[in-house]
N, C-alpha and C positions, 0 to 999 in steps of 0.2 A: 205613868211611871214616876213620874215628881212628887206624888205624894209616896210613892214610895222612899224612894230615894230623902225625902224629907222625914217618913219616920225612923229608917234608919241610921241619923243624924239627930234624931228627939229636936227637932228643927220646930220651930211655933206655927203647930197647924193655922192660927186665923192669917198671919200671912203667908204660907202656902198657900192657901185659898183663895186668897186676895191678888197675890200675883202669877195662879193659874186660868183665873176667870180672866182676869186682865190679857194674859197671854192670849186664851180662847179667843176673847172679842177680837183682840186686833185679829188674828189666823181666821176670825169668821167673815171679815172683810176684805181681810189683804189677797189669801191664799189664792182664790182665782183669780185675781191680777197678777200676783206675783209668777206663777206655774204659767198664764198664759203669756208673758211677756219675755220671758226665759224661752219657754218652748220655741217664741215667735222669733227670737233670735238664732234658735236653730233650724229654722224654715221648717218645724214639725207642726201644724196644722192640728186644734183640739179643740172638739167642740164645747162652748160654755156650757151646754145645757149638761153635758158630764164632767166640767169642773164641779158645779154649782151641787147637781147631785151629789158630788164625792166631799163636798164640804159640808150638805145637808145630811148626811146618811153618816158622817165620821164626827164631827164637831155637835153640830147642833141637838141632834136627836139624842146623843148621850148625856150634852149639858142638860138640855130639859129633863132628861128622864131624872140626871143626880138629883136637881134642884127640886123635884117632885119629890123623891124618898126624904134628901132633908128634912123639908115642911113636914112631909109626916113623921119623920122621928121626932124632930125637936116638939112635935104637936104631942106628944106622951111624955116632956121633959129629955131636960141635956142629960142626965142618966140615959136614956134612949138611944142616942146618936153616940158618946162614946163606946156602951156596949156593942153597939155596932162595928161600929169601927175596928174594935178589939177582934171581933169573931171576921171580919173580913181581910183582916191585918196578912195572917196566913195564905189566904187564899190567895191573895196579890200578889203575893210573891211565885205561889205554884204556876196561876196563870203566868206572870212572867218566863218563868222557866220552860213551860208547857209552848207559847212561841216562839222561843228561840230554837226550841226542836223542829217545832214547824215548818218554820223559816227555814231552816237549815237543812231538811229533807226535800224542801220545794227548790230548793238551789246549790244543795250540796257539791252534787257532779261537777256543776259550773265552776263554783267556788275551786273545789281543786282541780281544775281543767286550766285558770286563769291566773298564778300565783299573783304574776306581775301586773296585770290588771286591779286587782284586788287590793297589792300595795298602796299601786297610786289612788287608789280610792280609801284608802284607810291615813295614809299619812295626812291628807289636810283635816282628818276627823279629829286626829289624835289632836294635830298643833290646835284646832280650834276650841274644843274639849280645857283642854291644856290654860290657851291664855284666858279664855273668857270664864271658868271658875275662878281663877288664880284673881285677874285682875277687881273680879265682883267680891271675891273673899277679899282681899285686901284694900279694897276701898269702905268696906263696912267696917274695919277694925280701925282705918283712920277718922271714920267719921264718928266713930265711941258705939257702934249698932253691937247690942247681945250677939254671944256665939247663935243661940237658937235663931238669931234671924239672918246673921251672915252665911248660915251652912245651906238651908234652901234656897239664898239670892244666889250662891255661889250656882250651886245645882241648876238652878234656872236659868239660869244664865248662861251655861255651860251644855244645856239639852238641847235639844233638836226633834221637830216634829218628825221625826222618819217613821211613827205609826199610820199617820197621814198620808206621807210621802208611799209608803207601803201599799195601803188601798187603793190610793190614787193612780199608782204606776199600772199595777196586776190590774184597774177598772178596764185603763189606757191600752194598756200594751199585751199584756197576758202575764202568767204567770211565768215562762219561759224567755221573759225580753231583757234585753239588756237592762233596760230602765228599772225593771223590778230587781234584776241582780244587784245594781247599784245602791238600790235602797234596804234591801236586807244585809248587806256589806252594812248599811251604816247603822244600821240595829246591832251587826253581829259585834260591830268593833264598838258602837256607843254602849252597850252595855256593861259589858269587863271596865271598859275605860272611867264608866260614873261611879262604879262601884269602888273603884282602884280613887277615885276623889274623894267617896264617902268614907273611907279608910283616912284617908289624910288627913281631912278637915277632925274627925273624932280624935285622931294621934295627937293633934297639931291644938285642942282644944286652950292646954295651959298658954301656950306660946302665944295664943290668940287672946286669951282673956288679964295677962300677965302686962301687954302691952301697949290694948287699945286705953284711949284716953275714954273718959268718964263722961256719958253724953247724958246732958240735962233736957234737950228736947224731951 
């Protein structure tokens, strides 16, 4: 999703890159400590050999596989890899869309079964959403960083693995658990809400580049 969200900002793909792999790595270490330390504070009992799975089968297996297609794009030339890129541009996006209907059919009923639940699970998405774009966009305009590179830190900064959190809940709990309701709530509201960033940051582009100071690093 952040390379979307990066191209629709024309954000500088090699640090997109740079700080999604970066993301990846810590999430390939942390995630099952983190999920099993959380759960263990709610006396819910998970076994690591289905953390480690849901980090092997979500995280790793798709970095390997990109990092394979690169090599061989870039092995026929960077002409290669941006054509690529160009014909899967589209696609990205339908798949995105094409999950959030999914999701939304796997939890519908619930969703409107539970408004008030559903708030409370959406309001600390929003404020979080909220300050941690805001405060990442605004620390790169102080520090003199290009628009192209403050609008994916902002994005980065501002996301949340709930793909992850997704597969991991429905491995966990089913497709019907609360835990998965939880996490597609936070697809359903992280998405409008990144998109409602990406609109800012592109509005906001003069007012950003009008006032950061001039970085000679």
């Amino acid at each position: 999703m952040v390379f979307v969200w990066s191209r629709l900002t024309q954000g500088d793909p090699l640090f997109t890159l740079s700080q999604v792999a970066l993301n990846d790595t810590i999430m390939v270490f942390a995630f099952a400590p983190i999920v099993a330390l959380l759960l263990g504070l709610s006396s819910i009992v998970v076994p690591w050999a289905t953390l480690l799975t849901s980090v092997l089968l979500y995280i790793v297996v798709p970095v390997v596989v990109a990092q394979a297609w690169r090599r061989l794009l870039l092995a026929r030339g960077p002409g290669a890899l941006d054509a690529a890129l160009a014909r899967i541009g589209p696609w990205s996006i339908a798949a995105l869309l094409a999950t959030l209907v999914l999701l939304f059919a796997f939890q519908g009923e619930a969703i409107l079964e539970q408004p008030l639940v559903i708030a409370m699970l959406a309001v600390p998405i929003l404020i979080q959403v909220a300050f941690n774009s805001a405060l990442a966009y605004g620390l790169n305009r102080r520090a003199g960083e290009s628009h192209a590179v403050a609008c994916p830190s902002a994005l980065i900064g501002a996301s949340n693995f709930f793909e992850l959190a997704v597969a991991a809940a429905i491995s966990l709990f089913g497709f019907d658990s609360g835990a998965a309701l939880a996490t597609v709530v936070g697809v359903l509201i992280e998405v409008p809400v990144m998109l409602l960033v990406v609109r800012l940051v592109n509005r906001s582009k003069g007012w950003y580049e009008a006032g950061r100071p001039v970085n000679h690093g």
